[in-house]
VMD Tcl script that builds the backbone (N, CA, C; Angstrom):
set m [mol new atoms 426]
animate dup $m
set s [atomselect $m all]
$s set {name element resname resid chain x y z} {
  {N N UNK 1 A 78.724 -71.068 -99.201}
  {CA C UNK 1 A 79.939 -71.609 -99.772}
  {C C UNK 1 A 80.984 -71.646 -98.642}
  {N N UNK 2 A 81.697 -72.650 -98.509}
  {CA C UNK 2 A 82.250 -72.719 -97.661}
  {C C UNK 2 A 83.737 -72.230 -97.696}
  {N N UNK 3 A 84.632 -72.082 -96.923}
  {CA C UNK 3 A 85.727 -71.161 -96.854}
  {C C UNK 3 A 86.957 -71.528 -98.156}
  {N N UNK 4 A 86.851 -73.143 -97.824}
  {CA C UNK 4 A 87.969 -74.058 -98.398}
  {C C UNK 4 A 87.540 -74.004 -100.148}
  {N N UNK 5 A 86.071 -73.948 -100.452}
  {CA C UNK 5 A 85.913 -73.789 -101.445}
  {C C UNK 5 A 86.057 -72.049 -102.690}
  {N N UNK 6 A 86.301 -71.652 -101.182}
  {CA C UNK 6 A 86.805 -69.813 -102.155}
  {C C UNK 6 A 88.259 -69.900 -102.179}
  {N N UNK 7 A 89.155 -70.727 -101.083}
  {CA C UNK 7 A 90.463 -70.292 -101.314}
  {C C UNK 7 A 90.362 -70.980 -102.590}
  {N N UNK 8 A 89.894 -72.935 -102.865}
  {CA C UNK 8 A 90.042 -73.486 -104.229}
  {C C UNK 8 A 89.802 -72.402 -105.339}
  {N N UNK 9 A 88.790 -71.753 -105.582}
  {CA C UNK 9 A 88.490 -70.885 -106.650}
  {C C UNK 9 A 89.312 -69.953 -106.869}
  {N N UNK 10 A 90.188 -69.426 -105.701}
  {CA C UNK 10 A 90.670 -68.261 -105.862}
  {C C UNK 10 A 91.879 -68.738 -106.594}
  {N N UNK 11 A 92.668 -69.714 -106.194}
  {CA C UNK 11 A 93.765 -70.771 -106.482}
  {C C UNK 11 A 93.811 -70.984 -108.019}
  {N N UNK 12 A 92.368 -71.638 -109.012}
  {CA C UNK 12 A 91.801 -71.773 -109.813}
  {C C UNK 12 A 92.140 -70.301 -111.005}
  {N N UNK 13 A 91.574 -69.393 -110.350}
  {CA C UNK 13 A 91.479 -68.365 -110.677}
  {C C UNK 13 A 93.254 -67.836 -111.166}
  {N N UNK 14 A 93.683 -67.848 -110.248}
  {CA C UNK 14 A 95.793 -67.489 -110.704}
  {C C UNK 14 A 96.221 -68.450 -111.182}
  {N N UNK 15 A 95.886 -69.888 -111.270}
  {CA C UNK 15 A 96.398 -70.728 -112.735}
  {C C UNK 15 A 95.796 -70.294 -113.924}
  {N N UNK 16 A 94.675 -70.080 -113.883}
  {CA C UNK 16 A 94.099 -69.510 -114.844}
  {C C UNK 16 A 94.805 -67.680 -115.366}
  {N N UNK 17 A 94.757 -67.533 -114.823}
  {CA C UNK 17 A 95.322 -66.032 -115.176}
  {C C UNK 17 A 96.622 -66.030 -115.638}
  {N N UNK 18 A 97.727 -67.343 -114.731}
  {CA C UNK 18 A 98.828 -67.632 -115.327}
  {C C UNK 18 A 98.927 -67.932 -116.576}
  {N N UNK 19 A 98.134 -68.610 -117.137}
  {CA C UNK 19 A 98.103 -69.259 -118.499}
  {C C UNK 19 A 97.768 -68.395 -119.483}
  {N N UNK 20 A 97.015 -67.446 -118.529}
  {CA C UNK 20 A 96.905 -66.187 -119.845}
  {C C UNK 20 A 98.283 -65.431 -120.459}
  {N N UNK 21 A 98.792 -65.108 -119.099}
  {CA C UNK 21 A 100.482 -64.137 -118.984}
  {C C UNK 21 A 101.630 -65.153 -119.197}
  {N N UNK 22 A 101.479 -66.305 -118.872}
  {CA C UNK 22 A 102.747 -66.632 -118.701}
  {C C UNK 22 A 103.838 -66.511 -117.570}
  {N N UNK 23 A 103.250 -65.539 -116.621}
  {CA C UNK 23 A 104.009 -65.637 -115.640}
  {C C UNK 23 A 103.877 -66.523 -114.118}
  {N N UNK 24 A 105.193 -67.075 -114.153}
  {CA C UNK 24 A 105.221 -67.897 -113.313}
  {C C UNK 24 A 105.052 -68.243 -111.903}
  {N N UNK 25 A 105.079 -66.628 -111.742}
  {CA C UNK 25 A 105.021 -66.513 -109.915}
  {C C UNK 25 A 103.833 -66.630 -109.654}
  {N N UNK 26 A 102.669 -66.444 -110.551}
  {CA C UNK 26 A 101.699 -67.248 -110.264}
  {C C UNK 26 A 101.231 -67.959 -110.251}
  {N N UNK 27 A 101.765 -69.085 -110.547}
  {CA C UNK 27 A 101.478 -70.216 -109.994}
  {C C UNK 27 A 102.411 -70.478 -108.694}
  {N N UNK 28 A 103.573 -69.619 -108.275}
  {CA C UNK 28 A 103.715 -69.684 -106.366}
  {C C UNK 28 A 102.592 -69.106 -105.637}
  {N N UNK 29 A 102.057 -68.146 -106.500}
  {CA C UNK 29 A 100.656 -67.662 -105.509}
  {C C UNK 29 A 99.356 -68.506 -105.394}
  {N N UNK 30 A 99.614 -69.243 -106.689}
  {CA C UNK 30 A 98.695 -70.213 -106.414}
  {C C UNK 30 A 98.964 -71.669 -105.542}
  {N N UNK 31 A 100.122 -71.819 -105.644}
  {CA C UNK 31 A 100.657 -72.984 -104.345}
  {C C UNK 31 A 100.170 -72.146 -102.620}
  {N N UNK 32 A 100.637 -70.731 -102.525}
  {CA C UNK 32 A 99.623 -70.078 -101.081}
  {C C UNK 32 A 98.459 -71.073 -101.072}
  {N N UNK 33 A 97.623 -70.080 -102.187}
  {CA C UNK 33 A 96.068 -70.305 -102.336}
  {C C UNK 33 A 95.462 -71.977 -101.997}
  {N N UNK 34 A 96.475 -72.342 -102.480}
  {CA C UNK 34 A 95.806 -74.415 -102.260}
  {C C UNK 34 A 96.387 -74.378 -100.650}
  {N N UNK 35 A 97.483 -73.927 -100.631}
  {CA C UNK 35 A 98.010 -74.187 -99.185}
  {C C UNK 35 A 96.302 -73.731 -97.974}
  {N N UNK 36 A 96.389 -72.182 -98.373}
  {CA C UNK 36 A 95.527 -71.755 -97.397}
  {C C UNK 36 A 93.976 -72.429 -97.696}
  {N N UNK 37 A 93.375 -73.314 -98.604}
  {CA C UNK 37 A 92.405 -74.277 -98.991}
  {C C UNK 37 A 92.489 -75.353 -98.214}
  {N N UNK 38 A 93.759 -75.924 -98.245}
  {CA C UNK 38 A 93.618 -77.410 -96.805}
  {C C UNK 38 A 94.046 -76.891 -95.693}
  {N N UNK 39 A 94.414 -75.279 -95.330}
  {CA C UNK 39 A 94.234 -75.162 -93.747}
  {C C UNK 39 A 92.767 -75.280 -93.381}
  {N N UNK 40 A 91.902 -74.654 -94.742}
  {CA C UNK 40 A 90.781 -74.328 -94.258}
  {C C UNK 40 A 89.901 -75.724 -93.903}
  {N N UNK 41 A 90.315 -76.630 -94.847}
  {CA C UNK 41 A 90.272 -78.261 -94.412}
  {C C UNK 41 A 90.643 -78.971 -92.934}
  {N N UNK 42 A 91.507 -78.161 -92.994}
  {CA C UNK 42 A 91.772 -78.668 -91.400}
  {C C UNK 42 A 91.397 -77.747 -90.247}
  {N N UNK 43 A 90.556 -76.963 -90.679}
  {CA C UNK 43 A 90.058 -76.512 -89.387}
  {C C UNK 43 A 90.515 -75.158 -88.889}
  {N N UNK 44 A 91.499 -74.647 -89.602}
  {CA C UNK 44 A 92.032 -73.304 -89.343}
  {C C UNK 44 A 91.050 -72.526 -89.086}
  {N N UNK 45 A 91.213 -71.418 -88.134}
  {CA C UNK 45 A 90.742 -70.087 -88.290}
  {C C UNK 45 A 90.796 -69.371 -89.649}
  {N N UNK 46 A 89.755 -68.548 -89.785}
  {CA C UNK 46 A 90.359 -67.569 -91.152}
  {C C UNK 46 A 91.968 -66.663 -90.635}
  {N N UNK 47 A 91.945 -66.200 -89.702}
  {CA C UNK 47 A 93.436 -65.608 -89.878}
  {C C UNK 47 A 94.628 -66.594 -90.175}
  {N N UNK 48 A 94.240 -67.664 -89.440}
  {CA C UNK 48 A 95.495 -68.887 -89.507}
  {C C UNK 48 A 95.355 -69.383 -91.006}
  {N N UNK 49 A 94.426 -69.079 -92.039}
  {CA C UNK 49 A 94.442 -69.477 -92.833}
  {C C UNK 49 A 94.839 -68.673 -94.029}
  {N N UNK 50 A 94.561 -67.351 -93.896}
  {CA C UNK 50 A 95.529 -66.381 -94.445}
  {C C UNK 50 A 96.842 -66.616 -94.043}
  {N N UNK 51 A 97.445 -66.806 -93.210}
  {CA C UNK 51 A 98.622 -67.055 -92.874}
  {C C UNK 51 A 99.641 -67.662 -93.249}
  {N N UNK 52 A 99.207 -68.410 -93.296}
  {CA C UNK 52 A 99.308 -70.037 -93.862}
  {C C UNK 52 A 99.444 -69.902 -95.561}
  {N N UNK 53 A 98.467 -69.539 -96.182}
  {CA C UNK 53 A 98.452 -68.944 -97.484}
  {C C UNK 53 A 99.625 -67.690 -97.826}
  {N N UNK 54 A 99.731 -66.577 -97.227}
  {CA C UNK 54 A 101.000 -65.744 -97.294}
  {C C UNK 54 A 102.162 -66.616 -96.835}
  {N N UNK 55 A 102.596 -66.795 -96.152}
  {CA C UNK 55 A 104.044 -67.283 -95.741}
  {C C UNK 55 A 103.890 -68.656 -96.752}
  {N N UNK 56 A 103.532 -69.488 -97.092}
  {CA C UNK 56 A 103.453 -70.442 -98.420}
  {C C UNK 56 A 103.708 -69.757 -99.780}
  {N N UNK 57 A 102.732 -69.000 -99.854}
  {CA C UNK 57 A 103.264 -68.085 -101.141}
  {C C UNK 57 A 103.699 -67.215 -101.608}
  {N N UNK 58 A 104.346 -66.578 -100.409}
  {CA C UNK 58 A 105.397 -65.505 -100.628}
  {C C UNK 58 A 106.694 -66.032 -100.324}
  {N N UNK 59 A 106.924 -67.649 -99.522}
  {CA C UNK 59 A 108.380 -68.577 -99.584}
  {C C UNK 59 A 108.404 -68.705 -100.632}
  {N N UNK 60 A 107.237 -69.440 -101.459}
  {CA C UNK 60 A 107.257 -70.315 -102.624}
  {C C UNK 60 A 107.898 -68.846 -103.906}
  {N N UNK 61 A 107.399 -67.715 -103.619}
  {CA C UNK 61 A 107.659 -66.663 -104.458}
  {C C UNK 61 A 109.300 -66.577 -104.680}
  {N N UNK 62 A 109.526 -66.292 -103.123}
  {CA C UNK 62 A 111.131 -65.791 -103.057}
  {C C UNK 62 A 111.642 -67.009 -103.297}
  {N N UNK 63 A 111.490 -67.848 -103.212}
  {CA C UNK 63 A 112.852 -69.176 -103.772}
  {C C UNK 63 A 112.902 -69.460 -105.057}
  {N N UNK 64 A 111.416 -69.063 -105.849}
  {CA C UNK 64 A 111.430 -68.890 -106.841}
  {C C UNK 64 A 112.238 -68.029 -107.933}
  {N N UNK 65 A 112.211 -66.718 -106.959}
  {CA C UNK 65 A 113.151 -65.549 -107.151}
  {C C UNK 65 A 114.276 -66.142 -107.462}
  {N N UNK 66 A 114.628 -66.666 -105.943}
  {CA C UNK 66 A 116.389 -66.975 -105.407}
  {C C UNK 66 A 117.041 -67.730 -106.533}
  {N N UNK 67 A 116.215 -68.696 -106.715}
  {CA C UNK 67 A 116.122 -70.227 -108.317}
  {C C UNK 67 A 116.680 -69.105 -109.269}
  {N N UNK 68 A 116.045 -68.411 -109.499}
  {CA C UNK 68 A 115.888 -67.681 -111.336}
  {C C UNK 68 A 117.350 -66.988 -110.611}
  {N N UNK 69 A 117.595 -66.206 -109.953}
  {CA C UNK 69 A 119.098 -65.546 -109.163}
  {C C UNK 69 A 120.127 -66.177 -109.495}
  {N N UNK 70 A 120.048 -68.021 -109.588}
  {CA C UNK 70 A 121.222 -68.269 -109.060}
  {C C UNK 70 A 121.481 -69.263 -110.838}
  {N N UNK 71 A 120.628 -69.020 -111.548}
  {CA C UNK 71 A 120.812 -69.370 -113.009}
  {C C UNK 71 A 121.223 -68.520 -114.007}
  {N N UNK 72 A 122.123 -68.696 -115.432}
  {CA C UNK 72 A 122.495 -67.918 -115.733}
  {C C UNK 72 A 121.579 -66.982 -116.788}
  {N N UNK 73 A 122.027 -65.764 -117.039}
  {CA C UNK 73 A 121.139 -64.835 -118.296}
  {C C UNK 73 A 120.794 -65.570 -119.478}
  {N N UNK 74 A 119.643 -65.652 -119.806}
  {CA C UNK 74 A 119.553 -66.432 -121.238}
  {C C UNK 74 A 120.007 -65.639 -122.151}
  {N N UNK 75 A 120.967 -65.867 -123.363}
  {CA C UNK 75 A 121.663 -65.492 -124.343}
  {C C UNK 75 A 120.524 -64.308 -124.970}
  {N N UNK 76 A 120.770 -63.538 -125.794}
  {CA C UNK 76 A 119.712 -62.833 -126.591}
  {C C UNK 76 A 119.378 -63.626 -127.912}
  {N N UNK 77 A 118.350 -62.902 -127.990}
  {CA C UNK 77 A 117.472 -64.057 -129.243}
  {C C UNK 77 A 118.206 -64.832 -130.744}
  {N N UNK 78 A 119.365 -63.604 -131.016}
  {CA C UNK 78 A 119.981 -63.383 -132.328}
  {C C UNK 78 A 121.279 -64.645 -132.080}
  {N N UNK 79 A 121.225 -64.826 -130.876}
  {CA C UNK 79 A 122.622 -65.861 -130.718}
  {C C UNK 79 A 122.122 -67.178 -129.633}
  {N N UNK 80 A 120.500 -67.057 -129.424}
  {CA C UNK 80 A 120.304 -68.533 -128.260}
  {C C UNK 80 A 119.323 -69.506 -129.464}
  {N N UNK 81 A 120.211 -70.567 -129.483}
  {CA C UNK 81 A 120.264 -71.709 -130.247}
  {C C UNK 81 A 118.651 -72.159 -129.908}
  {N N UNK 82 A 118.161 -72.418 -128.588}
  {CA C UNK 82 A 116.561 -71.995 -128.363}
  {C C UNK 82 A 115.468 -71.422 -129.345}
  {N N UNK 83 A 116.101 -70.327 -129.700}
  {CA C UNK 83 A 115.062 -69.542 -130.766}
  {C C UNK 83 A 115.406 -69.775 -132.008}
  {N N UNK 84 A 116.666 -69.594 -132.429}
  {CA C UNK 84 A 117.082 -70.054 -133.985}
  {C C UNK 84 A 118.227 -71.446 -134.037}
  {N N UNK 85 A 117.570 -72.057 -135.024}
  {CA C UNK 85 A 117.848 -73.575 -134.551}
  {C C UNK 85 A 119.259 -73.731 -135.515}
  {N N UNK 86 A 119.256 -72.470 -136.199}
  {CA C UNK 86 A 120.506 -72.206 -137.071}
  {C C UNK 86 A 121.908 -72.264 -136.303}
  {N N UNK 87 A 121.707 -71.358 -134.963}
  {CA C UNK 87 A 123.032 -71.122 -134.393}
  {C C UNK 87 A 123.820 -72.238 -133.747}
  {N N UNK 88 A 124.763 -72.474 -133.958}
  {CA C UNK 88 A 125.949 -73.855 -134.175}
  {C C UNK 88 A 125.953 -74.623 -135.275}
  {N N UNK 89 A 125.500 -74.238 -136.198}
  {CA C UNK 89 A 125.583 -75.389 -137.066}
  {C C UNK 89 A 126.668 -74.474 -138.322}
  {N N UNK 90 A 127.485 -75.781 -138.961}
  {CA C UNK 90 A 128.962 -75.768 -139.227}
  {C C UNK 90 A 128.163 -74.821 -140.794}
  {N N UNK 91 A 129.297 -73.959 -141.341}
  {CA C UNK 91 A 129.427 -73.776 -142.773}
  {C C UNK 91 A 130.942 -73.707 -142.829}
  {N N UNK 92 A 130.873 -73.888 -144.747}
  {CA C UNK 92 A 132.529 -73.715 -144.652}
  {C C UNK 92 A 132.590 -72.186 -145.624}
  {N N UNK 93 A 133.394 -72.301 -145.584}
  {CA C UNK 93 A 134.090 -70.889 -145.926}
  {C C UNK 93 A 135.482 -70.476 -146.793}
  {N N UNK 94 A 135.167 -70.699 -148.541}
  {CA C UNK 94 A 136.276 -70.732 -149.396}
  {C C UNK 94 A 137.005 -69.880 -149.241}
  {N N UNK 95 A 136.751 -68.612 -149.108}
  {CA C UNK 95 A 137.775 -67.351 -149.331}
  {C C UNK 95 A 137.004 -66.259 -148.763}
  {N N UNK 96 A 137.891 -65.221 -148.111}
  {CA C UNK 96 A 137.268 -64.055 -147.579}
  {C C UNK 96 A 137.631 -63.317 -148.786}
  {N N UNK 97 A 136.968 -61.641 -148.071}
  {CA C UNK 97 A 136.705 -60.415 -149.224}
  {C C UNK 97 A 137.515 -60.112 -148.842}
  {N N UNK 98 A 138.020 -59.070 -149.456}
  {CA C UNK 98 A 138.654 -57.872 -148.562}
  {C C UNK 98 A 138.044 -57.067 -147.722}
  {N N UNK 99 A 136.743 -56.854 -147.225}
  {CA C UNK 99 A 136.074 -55.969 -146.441}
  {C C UNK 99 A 135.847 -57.014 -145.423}
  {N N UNK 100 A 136.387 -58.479 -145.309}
  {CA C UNK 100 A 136.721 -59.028 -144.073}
  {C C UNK 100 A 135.134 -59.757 -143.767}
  {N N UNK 101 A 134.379 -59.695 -145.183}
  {CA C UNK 101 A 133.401 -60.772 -145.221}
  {C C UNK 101 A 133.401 -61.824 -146.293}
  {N N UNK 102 A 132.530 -62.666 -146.110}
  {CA C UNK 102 A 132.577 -63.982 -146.771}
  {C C UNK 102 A 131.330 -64.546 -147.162}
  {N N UNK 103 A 131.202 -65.346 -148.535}
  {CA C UNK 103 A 129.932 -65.593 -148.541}
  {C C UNK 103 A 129.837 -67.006 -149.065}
  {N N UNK 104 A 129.224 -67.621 -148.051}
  {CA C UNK 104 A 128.670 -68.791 -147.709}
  {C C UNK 104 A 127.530 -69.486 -148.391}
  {N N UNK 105 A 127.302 -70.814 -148.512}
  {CA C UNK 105 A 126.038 -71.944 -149.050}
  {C C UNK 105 A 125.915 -72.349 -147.425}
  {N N UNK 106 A 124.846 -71.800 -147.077}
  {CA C UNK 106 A 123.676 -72.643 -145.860}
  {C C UNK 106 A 122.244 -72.632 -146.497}
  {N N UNK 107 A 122.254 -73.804 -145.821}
  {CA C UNK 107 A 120.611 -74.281 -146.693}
  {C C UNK 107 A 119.896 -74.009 -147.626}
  {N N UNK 108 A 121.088 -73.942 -148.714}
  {CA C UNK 108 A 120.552 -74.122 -149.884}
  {C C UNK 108 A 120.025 -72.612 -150.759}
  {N N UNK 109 A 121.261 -71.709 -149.916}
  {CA C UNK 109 A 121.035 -70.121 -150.440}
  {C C UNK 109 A 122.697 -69.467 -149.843}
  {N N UNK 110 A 122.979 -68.502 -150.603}
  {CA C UNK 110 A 124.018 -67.583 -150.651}
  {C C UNK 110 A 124.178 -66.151 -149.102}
  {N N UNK 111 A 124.826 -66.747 -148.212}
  {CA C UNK 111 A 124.804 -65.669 -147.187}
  {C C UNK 111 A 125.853 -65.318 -147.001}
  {N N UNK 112 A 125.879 -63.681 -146.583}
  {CA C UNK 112 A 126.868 -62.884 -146.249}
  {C C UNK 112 A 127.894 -63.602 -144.707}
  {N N UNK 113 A 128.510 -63.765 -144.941}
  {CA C UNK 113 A 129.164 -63.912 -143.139}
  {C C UNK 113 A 130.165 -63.412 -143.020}
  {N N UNK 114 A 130.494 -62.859 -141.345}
  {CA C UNK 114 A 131.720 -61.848 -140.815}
  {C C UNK 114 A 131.708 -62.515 -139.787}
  {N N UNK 115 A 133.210 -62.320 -139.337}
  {CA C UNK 115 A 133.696 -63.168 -138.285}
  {C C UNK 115 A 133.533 -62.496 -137.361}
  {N N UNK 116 A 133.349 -63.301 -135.769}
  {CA C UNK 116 A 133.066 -62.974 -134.913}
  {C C UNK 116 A 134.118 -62.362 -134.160}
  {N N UNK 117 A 135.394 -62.659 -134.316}
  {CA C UNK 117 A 136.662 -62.192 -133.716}
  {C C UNK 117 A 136.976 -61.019 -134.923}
  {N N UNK 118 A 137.168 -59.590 -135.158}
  {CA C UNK 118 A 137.421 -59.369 -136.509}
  {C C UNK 118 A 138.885 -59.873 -136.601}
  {N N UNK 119 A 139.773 -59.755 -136.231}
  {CA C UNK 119 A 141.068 -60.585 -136.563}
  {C C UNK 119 A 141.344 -61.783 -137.423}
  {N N UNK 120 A 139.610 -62.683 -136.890}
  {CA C UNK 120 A 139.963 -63.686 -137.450}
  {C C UNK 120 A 139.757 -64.370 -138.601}
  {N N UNK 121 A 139.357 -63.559 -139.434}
  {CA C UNK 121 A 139.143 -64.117 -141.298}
  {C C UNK 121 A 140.775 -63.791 -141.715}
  {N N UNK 122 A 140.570 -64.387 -142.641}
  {CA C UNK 122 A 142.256 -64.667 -142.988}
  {C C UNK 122 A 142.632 -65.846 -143.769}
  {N N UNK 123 A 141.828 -67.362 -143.278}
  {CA C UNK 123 A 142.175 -68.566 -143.858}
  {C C UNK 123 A 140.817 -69.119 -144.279}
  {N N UNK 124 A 140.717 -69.402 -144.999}
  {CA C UNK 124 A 139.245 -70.361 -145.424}
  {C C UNK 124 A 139.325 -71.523 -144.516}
  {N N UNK 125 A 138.167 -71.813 -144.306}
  {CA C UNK 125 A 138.045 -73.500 -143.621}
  {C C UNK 125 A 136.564 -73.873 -142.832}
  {N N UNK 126 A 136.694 -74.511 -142.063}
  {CA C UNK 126 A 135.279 -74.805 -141.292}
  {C C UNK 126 A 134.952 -73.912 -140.327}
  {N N UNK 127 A 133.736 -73.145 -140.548}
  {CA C UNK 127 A 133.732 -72.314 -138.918}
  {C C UNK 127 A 131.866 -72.965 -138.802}
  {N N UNK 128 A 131.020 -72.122 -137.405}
  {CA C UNK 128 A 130.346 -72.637 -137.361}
  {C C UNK 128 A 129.256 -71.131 -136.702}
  {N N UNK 129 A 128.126 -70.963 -137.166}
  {CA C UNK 129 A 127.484 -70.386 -136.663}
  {C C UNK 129 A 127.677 -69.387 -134.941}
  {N N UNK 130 A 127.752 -68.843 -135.035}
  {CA C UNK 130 A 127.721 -67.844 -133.495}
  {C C UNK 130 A 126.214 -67.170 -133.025}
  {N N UNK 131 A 125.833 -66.074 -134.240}
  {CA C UNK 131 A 124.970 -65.830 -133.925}
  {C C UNK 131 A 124.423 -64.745 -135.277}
  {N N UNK 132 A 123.174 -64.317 -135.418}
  {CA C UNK 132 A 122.460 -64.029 -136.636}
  {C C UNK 132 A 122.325 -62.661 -136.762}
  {N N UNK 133 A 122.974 -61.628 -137.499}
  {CA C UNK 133 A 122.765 -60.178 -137.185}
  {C C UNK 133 A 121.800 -60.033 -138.700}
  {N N UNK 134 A 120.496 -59.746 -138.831}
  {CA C UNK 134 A 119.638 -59.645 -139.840}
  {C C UNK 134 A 120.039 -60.951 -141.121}
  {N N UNK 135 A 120.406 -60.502 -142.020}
  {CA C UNK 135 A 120.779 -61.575 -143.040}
  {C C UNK 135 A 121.886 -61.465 -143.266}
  {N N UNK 136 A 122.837 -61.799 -141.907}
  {CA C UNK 136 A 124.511 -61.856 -141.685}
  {C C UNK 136 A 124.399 -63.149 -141.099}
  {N N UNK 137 A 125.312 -64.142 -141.481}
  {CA C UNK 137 A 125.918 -64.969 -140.660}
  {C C UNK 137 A 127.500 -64.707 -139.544}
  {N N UNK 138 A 127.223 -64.574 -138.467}
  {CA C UNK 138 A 128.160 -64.277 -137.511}
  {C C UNK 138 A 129.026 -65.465 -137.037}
  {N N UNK 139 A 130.314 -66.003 -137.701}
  {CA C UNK 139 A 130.911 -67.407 -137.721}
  {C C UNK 139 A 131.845 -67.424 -136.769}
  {N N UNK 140 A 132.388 -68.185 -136.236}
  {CA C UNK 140 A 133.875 -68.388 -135.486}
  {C C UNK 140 A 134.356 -69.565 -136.121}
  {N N UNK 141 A 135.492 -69.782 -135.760}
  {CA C UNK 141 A 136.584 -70.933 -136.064}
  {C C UNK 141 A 136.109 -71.954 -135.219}
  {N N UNK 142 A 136.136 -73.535 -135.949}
  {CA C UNK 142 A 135.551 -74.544 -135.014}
  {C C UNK 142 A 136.557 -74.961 -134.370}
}
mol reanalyze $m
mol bondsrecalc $m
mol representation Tube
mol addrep $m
């Protein structure tokens, strides 16, 4: 078997494993792995071809890093519109309690909601989803 055909397999092998995990840096290790596959195409030495394979996929790693660094925190689950397709969307809101909650018609059922500012219940009107604390609606003012 020839050289170019173990880096392919090995390459093969961390997409494959990626797809199991989900994690992404392997597939930068697998950009090495193809890298160090057409050195071996072109004639590299095996060291030049390890080489070639590390510095490819340990750049491809760290910029990968640097990328995810320079983007912001994804929200948590209870408030990123991503996972619940609920959060932003408008309810209205006749009258608060006195314990500074309110209860709402969304889709076609009766939910508790508390404002996200506590200050700010006080007036009935349009607010709109924030984010979901168990079977609480968490509202702000639109």
């Amino acid at each position: 078997m020839s050289e170019s055909t173990i880096w392919w397999l090995l390459a093969g092998v961390a997409v494959g494993v990626e797809l199991v995990t989900g994690t992404f840096y392997l597939l930068m290790i697998a950009v090495g792995l193809t890298a160090g596959a057409i050195a071996a195409h072109l004639g590299l030495p095996l060291v030049g071809q390890i080489v070639v394979a590390a510095v490819v996929g340990g750049g491809a790693v760290a910029a990968w890093h640097w990328h995810r660094s320079k983007s912001p925190a994804p929200l948590p689950a209870n408030a990123n519109r991503d996972v619940n397709l609920d959060i932003g969307e408008p309810v209205q809101v006749a009258q608060w309690n006195a314990d500074g909650t309110a209860t709402v018609k969304f889709r076609g059922a009766s939910w508790t909601a508390v404002a996200a500012n506590p200050g700010e219940p006080g007036s009935p009107g349009n607010f709109r989803i924030k984010e979901m604390l168990g079977n609480r609606l968490v509202i702000e003012r639109l």
